[in-house]
C-alpha positions as CSV (number, residue, x, y, z in Angstrom):
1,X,108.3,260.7,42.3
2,X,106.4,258.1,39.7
3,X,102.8,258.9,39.1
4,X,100.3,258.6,36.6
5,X,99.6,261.8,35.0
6,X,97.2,262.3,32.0
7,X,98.1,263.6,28.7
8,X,95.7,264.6,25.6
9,X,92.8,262.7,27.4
10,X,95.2,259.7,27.9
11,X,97.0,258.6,31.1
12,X,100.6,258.3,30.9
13,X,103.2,257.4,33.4
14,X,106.8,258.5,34.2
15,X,107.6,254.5,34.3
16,X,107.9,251.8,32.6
17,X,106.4,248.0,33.2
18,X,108.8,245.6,31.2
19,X,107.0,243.3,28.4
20,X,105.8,240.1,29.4
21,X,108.0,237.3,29.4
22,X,107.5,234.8,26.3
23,X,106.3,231.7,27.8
24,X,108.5,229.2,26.1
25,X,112.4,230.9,25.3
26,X,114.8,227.9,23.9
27,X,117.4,230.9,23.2
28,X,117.9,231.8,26.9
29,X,119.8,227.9,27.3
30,X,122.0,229.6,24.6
31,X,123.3,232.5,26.3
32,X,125.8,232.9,29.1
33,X,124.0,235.5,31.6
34,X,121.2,232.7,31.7
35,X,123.9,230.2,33.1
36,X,125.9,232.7,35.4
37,X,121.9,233.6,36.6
38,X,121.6,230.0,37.4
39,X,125.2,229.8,39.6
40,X,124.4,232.4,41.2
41,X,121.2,231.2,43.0
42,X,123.0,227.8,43.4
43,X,125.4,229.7,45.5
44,X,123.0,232.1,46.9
45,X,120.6,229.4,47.9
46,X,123.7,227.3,50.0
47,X,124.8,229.7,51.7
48,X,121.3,230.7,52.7
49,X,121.4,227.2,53.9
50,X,124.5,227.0,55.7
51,X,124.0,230.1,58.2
52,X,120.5,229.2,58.6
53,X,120.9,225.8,59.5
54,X,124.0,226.4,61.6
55,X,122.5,228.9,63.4
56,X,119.7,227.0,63.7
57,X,121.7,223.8,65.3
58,X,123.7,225.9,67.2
59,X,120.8,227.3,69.1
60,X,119.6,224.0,69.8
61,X,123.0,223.0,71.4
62,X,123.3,226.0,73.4
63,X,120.3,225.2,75.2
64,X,120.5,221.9,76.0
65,X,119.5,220.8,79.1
66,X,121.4,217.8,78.4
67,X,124.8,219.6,79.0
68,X,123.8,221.5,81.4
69,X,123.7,225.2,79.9
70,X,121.8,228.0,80.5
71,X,118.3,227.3,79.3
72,X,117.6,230.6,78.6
73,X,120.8,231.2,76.6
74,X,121.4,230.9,72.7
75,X,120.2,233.2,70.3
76,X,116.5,232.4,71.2
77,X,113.6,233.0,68.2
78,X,114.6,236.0,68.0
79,X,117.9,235.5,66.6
80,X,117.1,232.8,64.5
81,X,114.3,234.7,62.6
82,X,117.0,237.4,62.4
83,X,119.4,234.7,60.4
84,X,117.1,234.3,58.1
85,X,115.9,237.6,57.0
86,X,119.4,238.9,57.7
87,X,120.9,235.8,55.2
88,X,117.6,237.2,52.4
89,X,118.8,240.7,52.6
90,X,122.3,240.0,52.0
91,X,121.9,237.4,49.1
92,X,118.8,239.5,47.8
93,X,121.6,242.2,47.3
94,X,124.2,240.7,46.3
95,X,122.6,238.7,43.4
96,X,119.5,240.7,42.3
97,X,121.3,242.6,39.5
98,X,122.2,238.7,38.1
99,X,119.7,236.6,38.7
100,X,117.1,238.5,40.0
101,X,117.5,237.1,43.6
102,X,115.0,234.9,44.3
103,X,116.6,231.8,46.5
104,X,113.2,230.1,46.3
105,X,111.1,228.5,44.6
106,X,107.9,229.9,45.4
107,X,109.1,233.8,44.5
108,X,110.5,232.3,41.3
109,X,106.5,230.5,40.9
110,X,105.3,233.7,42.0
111,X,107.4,235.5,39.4
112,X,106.3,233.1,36.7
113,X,102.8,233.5,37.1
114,X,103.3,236.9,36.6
115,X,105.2,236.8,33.7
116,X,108.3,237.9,35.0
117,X,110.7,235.1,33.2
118,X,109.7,232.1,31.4
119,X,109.0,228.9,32.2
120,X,112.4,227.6,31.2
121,X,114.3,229.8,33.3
122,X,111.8,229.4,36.3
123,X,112.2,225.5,36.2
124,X,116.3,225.6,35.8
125,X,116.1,228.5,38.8
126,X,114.0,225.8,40.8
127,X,116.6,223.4,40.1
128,X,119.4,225.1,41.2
129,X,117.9,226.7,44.0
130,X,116.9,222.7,45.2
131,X,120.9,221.5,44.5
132,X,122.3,224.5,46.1
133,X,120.3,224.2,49.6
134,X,121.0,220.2,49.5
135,X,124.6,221.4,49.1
136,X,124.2,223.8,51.6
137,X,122.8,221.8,54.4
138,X,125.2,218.9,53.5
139,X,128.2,221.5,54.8
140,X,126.2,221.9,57.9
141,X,126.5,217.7,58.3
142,X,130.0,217.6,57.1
143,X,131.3,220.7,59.3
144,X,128.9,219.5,62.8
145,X,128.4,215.8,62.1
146,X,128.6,215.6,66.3
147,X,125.5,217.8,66.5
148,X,123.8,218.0,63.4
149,X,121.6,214.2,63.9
150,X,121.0,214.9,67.6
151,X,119.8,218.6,66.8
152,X,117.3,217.4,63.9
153,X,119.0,218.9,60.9
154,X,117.1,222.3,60.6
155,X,114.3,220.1,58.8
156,X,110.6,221.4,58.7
157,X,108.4,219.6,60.6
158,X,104.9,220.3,62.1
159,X,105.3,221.0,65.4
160,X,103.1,218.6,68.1
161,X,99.7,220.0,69.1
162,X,99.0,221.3,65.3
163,X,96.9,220.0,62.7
164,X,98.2,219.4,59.0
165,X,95.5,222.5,58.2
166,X,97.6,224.4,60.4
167,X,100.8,223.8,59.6
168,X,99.4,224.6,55.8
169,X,97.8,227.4,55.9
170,X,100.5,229.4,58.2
171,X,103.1,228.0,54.9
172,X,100.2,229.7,53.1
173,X,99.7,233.1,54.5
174,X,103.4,233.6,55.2
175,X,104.5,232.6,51.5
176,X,101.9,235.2,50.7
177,X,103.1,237.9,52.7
178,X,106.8,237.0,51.5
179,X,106.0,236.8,48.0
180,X,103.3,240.0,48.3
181,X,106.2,241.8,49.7
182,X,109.0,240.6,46.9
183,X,106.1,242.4,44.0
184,X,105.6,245.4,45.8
185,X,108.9,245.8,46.9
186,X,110.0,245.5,43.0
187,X,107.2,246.7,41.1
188,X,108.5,249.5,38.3
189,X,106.2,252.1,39.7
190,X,108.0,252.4,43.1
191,X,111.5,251.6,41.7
192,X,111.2,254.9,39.4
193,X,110.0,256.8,42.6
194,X,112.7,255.6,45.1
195,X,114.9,255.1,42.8
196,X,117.7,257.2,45.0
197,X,117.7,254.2,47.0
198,X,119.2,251.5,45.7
199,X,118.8,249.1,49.0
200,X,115.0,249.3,49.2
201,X,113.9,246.3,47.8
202,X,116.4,243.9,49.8
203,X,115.5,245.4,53.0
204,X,111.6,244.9,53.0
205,X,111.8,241.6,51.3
206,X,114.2,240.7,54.8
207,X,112.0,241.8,57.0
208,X,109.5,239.9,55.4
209,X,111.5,237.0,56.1
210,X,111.9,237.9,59.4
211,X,108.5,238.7,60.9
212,X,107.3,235.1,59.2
213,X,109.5,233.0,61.0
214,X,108.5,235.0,64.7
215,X,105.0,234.1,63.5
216,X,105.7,230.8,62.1
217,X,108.4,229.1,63.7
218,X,106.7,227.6,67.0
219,X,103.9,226.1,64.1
220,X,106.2,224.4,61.3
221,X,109.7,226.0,62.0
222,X,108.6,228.5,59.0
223,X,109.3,227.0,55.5
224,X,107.6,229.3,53.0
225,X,110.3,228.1,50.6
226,X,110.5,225.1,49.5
227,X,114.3,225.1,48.9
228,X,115.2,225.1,52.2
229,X,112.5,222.5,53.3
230,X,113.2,220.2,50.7
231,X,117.1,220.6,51.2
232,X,116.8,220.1,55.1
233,X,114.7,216.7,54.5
234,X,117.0,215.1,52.1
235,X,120.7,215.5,53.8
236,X,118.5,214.9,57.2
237,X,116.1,212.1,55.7
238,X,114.4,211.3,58.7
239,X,110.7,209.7,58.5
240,X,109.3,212.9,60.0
241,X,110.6,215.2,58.4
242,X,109.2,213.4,55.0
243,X,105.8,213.2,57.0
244,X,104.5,216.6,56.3
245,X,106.7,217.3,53.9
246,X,104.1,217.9,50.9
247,X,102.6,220.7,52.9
248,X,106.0,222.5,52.5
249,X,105.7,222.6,48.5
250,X,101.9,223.1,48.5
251,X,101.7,225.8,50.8
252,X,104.2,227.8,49.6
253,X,103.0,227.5,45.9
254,X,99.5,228.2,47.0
255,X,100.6,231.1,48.6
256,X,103.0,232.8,46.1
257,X,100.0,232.2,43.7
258,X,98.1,234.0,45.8
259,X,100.1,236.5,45.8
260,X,100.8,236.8,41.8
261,X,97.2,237.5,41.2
262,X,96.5,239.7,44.1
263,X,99.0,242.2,43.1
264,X,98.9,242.3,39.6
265,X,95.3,241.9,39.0
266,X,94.2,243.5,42.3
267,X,97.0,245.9,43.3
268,X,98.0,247.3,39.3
269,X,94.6,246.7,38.0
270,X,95.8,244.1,35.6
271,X,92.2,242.9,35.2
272,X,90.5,246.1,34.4
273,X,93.5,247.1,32.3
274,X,92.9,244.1,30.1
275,X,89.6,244.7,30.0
276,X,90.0,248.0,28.9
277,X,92.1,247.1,26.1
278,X,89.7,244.8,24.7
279,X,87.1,247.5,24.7
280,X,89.1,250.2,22.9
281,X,90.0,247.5,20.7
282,X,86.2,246.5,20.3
283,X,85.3,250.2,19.4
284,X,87.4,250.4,16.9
């Protein structure tokens, strides 16, 4: 199990936090992992889109009244929020020994702010993760052009009887509690303890995903990643889905923030560590 432990009067640890990211790292558009890192969150970030979506649509279809279905039929909530944290855990997997796995743009802010990759690779992994859920959603239209118009094209909107305030602060509180989740779930300290179990971080980060959207869904249809909001709008481009669309970048960014400096200055002490430093160093 990882724990602190003290040694000659000093406190040592069985784990290891990685350096700091340089800020600015030209050399990283010169190597190959930094491109296959990129194609791998284009591709994880479509597919995200096209099961999502999909199931999203096809829930839509299945109950309506229009056609005269069963109105209480469809996947429901239920199984929509299960897509998507379902859809995280999978890709989260698959692609976090590449690219780290973050399908969205917030995590990767979140990450940045944290010093976790520089900005060069967090603007490219923004990039692709925006290309790669247009792509995505643009499947969804070219595979259920009947449907995918009349359904509203899995975009984000605020729902009626909500204020913009809202709308932005559940993008806000749920980013947090993804974003919260993706740093504990991957901080050194616990993967050194659990290391044995090598799906751990996936799983919590999916659930995280999950329990948002049951919150969030009947408020904005649960963004809290600005990917998949932003992917939605464009192949969709419908006035109202642009309305509100601002409050599906801001809320998520304000959120992962949030989160960035709750858990390393908060949760590892990353405050009173530095100030520690600067005293021994002071002393000296």
């Amino acid at each position: 199990m990882a724990k602190d432990f003290e040694t000659g009067g000093e406190i040592g640890k069985d784990y290891q936090d990685p350096p700091p990211s340089p800020l600015f790292d030209p050399e990283e558009l010169t190597k190959w992992s930094f491109y296959r890192a990129l194609i791998a969150e284009f591709i994880a970030t479509l597919l995200f889109l096209y099961i999502t979506v999909l199931t999203v649509i096809g829930y839509k279809k299945q109950v309506d009244p229009a056609l005269n279905v069963d109105a209480c039929g469809g996947v429901g909530i239920l199984g929509i929020a299960w897509a998507f944290g379902g859809m995280i855990f999978i890709l989260v997997y698959c692609t976090a020994g590449i690219s780290g796995g973050h399908i969205n743009p917030a995590v990767t802010f979140g990450l940045f702010l944290a010093r976790k990759l520089s900005f060069v690779r967090a603007v490219f992994y923004m990039i692709a993760q925006c290309l790669g859920a247009i792509c995505g959603v643009g499947l969804v239209k070219a595979f259920q052009s009947a449907y995918y118009d009349r359904y509203g094209g899995g975009a984000n909107e605020l729902s009626n009887g909500y204020s913009k305030g809202t709308g932005l602060g559940a993008e806000i509180i749920g980013t947090f509690v993804l974003v919260y989740t993706v740093f504990s779930a991957t901080d050194p300290k616990r993967s050194a303890r659990d290391s044995h179990v090598p799906v751990l971080a996936p799983l919590p980060i999916g659930f995280a995903v999950f329990m948002v959207h049951l919150a969030t869904i009947p408020v904005t249809g649960t963004g809290i990643n600005p990917a998949r909001s932003f992917g939605a709008a464009v192949i969709y481009n419908n006035k109202k889905a642009w309305d509100d669309h601002w409050m599906f970048w801001v809320g998520p960014f304000i959120g992962a923030a949030i989160a960035a400096i709750y858990h390393q200055y908060v949760f590892r002490a990353g405050f009173v560590k530095a100030l520690g430093s600067f005293r021994s160093s002071s002393n000296v």
